[in-house]
N, C-alpha and C positions, 0 to 999 in steps of 0.2 A: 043591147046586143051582148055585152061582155056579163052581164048579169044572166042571161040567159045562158050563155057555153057555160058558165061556172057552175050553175043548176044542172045541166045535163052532166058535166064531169061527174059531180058530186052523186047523183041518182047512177051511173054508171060503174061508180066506185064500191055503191054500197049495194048494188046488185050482184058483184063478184066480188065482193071483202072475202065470202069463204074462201074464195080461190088465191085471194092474194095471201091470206092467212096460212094458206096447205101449204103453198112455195115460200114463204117465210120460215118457218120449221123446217121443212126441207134443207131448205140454205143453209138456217143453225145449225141442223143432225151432220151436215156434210161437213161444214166450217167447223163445228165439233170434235167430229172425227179426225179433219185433216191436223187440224192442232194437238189433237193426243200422240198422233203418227211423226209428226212436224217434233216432237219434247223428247219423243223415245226413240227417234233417229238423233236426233242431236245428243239426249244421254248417253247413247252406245258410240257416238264420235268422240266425248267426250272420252270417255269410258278407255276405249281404243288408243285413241292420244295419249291417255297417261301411262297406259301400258308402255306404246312406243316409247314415249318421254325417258320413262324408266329404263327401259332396255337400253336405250341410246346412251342412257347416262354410265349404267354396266357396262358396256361397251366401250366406251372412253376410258373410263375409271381401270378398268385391264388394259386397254392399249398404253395406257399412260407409266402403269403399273409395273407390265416389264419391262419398255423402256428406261424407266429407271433404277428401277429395284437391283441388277445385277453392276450397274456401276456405283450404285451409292455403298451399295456390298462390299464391292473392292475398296474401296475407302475406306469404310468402317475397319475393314480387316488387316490394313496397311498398317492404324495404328497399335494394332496388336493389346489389345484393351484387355483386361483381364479384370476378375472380381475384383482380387486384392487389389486392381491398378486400374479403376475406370477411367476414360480418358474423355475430356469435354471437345466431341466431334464438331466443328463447325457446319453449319450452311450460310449459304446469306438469300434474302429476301431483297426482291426488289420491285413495286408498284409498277405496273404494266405501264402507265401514260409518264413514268419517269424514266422507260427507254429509251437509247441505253446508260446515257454518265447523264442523267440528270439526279446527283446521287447526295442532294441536301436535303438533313432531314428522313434519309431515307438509306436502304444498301444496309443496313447493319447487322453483323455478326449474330447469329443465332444458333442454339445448340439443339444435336440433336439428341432424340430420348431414346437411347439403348437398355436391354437390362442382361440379365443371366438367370439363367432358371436352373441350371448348375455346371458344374466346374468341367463336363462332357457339349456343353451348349456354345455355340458360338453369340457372338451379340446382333441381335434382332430386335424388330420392335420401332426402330426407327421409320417401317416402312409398310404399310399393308395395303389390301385392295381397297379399303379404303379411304388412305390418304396417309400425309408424311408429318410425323410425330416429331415434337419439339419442346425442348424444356426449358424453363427459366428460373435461374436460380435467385429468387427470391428474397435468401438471406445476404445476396451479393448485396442490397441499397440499406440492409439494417430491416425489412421488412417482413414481417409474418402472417401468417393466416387466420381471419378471425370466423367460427363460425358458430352459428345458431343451431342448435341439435333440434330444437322442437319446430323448427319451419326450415329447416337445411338451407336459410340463407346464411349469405359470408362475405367478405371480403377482404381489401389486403391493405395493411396500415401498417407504418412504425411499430415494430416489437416491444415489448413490455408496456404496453398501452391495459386500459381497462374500461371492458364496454358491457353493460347489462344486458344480461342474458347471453352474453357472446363468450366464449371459448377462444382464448390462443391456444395453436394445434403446433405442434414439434414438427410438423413434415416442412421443407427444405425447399421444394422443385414442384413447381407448374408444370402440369405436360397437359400440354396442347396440339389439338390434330387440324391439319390443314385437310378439308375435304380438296380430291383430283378436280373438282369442279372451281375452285377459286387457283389452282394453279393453272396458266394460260402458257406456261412454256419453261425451259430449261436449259442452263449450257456449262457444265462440267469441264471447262476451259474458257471462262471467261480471264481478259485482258484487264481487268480493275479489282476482281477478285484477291485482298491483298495476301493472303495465304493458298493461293489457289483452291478456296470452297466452291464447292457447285453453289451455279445460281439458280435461282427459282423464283419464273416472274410473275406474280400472283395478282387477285381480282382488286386488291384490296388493300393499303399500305401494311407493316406488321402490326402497330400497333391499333390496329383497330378490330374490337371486337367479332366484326361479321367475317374477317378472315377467318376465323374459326368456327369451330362444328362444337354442337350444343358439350357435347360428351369431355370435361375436365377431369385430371386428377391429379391429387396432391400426393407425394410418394419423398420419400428420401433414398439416397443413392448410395447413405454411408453403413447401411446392412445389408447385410451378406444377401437376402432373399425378401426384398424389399418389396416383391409382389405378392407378399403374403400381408403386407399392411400396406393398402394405398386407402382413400378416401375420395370418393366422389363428389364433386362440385360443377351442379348443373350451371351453365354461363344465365340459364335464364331466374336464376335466384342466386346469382351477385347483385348486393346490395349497391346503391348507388351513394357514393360518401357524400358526396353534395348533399344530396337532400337531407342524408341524417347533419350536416352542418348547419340545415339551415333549420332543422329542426331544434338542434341543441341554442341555434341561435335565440330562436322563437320562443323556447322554453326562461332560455336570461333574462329577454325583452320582457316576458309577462313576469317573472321573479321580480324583475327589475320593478317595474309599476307597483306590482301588489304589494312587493313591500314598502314603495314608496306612499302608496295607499295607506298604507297601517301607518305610518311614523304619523301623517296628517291627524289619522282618526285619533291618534295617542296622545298625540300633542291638544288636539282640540276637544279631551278629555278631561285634559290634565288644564288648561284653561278654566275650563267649564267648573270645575272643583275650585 
């Protein structure tokens, strides 16, 4: 009996295969279609989003912008800074999950990066629509700039040091931008602030590299027009000292052997004679 339905199914199947064959194709052509429709509605969402994403982000980055920009202004211009007389403006940083006196390790004085484009220009620079500029004076721990002309990597070590293929550079001061995106808020009267510097509570502690935005420069502060020689230093071609440590390590360790290798082979030369 079951041998028999299985026989009629089967003669029933292969009587109408063309037909199950047309609506098969069918299916695909449609399933086809719907999936090409299905990638190019979601590219154009996608598409759309980043737009938004963007705009949201210009949005912010100006709200943020002149909310600060006119008091950080007054500040800058209270100390009365001049070419002949630049003066090292504070702010402080402070990691957002160490609000507010969680401030070990962390809260520390930081300068900001003014210039003069001439003796008609007030000091600026510290502040744009794209975020709040900061300097680090470098030569403060004895340290200097080391950089590679033919692959523009660099990095920052003890001065009068000597590295192959590396350049020590004369410039003085890090300046480094905070993108409005990593700062999460601000109070221009904080109560721990110990010279009353505005604070500024960011994504990210100060010293770690992702608080800042790819764009570095090296510049010094003690010429008169000191933007007419800065030097560019992408964050993403600082070298990492570690690894050249552990290179220079690696390079002892195999010196070390091979010439211990040779004394062997000298001595059981000199044997052999």
């Amino acid at each position: 009996m079951c041998m028999e339905t299985f026989q009629t199914i089967v003669t029933w199947y292969a009587q109408h295969k063309d037909y199950f064959d047309f609506v098969r194709e069918i299916v695909f052509a449609v399933g086809l279609i719907a999936t090409f429709y299905g990638y190019t509605k979601l590219l154009k969402y996608l598409t759309q989003r980043k737009a938004l994403v963007k705009r949201q982000e210009m949005e912010n980055d100006a709200k943020l912008y002149d909310a600060i920009h006119q008091k950080l202004k007054e500040r800058v211009d209270s100390y009365n800074a001049t070419e002949e007389n630049p003066r090292d403006i504070g702010v402080r940083l402070l990691y957002m999950e160490n609000y507010p006196y969680k401030l070990a390790n962390d809260g520390y004085d930081q300068m900001l990066y003014y210039y003069f484009m001439s003796e008609h220009h007030k000091a600026s620079g510290y502040i744009s629509g794209k975020g709040l500029y900061l300097m680090e004076h470098i030569w403060f721990y004895g340290n200097n700039i080391y950089y590679n002309q033919n692959n523009e990597k660099w990095f920052i070590d003890k001065k009068g040091l000597s590295f192959k293929k590396y350049s020590e550079l004369n410039y003085k001061q890090l300046v480094r931008r905070i993108p409005f995106a990593n700062i999460y808020g601000y109070d221009f009267n904080s109560d721990w602030a110990f010279k009353g510097e505005p604070v500024f509570y960011t994504k990210y502690k100060y010293d770690k590299w992702k608080l800042y935005a790819d764009d570095l420069e090296a510049v010094n502060i003690d010429q008169k027009y000191h933007l007419a020689s800065k030097l560019h230093l992408s964050k993403k071609k600082r070298t990492r000292r570690f690894r050249s440590y552990l290179k220079r390590l690696n390079s002892k360790v195999s010196y070390y052997f091979l010439n211990r290798k040779h004394k062997k082979e000298t001595e059981a030369k000199k044997q052999g004679k």
